[in-house]
GULOSE-880260 format. One record per residue (C-alpha): x, y, z. Coordinates in steps of 0.001 Angstrom, whole numbers, plus 500000, padded with zeros to 6 digits. Each point is the difference from the previous one (the first is absolute). Layout:
N
XYZ/...
END
This chain:
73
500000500000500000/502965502333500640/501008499706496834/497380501096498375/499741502514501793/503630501497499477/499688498970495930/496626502464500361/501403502489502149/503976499987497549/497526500076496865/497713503134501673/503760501720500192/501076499216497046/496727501610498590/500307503337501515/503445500154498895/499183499446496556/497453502221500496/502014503205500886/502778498937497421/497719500438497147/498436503002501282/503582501229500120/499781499284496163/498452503180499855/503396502173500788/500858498856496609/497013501973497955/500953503551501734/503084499530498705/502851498017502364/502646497441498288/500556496754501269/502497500623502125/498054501976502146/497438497644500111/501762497094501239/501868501914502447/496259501467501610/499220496687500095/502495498357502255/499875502787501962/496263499723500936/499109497539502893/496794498818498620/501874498872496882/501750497280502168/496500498894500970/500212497805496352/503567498467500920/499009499078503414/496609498679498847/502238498073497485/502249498665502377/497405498963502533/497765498321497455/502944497736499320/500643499092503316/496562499334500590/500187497186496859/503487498638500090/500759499399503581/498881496508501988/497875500749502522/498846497087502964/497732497548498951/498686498440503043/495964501405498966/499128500159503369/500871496411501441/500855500820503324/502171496533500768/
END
């Protein structure tokens, strides 16, 4: 059940890091290069919301949890 929960709650992360990144996008229309942009971006906290989603998500499906289902023995 926990890791459901922390695949849900890494993938609700990742989302609103996404999220601002694109919005971000718009920096580009009023006339910033690249360069700029990528630099805003890893300087803005909620733009590491995506990595750490990422990174949890991962966790949450590659590493062996206990499998005892509740037999108490």
């Amino acid at each position: 059940m926990s890791r459901i929960f922390f695949f849900l709650f890494g993938f609700g992360l990742m989302t609103i890091g996404f999220v601002y990144i694109i919005l971000y996008l718009n920096l580009l229309t009023i006339g910033y290069n690249i360069s700029y942009y990528v630099n805003f971006i890893i300087r803005r906290i909620e733009c590491y919301f995506s990595l750490i989603g990422l990174i949890i998500m991962n966790l949450a499906i590659y590493l062996k949890g206990d499998k005892t289902y509740g037999l108490c023995l």
